[in-house]
N, C-alpha and C positions, 0 to 999 in steps of 0.2 A: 433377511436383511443382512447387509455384508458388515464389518466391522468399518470400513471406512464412510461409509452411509449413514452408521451411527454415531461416527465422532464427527463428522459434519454436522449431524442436528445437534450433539452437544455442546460446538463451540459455538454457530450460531446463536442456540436460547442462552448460555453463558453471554458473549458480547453483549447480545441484545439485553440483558440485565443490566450488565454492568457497564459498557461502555457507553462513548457519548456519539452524538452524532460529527459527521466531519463529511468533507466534501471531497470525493476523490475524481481528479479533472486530468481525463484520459487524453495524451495527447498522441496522436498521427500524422506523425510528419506526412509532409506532400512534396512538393516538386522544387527545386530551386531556379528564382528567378533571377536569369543572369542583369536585366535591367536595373532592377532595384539592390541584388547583390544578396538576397535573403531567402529563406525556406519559408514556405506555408505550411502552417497547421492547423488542424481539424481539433478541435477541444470540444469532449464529450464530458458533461459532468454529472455525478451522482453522487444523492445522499445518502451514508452506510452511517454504521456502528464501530465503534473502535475501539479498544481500550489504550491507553498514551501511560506510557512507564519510564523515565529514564535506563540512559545506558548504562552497566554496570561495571566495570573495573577491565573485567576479561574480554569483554567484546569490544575494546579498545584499540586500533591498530590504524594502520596506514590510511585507511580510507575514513575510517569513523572515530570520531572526536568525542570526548568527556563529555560534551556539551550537549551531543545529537540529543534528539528522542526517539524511541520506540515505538510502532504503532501496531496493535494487531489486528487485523480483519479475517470475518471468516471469508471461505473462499467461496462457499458458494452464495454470498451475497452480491457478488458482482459477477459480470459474465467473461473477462477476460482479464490475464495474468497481469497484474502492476509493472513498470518498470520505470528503470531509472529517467525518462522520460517525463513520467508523470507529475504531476503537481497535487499537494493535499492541500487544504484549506482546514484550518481549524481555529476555531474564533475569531476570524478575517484575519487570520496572517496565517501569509503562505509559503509552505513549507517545500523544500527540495527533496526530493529520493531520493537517497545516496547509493542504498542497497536493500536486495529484495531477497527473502529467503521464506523459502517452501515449505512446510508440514507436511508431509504425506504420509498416507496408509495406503499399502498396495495402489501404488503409481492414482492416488486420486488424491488431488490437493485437501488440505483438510484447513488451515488457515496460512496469510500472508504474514509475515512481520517486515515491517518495512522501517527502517533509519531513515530519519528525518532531518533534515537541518534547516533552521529560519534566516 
């Protein structure tokens, strides 16, 4: 078993401990319609584990605000990479990705943390 294989299952059963459930609502853009003036999307949702922390002092800057939140999800609870697209849901209020940042061991994602804003 490779080392990133086993820090996969370690953050997993971690989350799964301790985080809560939340709804991560994958969206795919489609086509724009010039009639109506708008884009289609395709919104896939599913329910994961997460743990919710505020933002800390340092990781304060242009894009992310005092106020964000934190979210972390293991990666391989979901089948494809979050992004600033996407939509969470967490106690019926829905939150923006602001920005997505990668864990990895030896080029395999190990968890997401994603900046939230309501």
């Amino acid at each position: 078993m490779s080392l990133a294989s086993s820090l996969q299952k370690v953050a997993n059963k971690t989350i799964s401990r301790l985080g809560g459930d939340i709804t991560l609502r994958l969206v795919t853009t489609g086509e724009y319609n010039p009639l109506t003036g708008s884009v289609s999307e395709t919104v896939t949702g599913v329910t994961v584990k997460g743990v919710i922390e505020s933002v800390n002092a340092r990781e304060v800057n242009d894009l992310v605000q005092a106020d964000d939140k934190k979210l972390t999800i293991a990666a391989s609870s979901i089948s494809s990479v979050p992004s600033t697209e996407d939509r969470i849901i967490i106690q019926n209020v829905t939150h923006q990705v602001i920005q997505v940042e990668t864990v990895e061991q030896d080029n395999t994602a190990i968890v997401f943390i994603l900046f939230l804003r309501s």
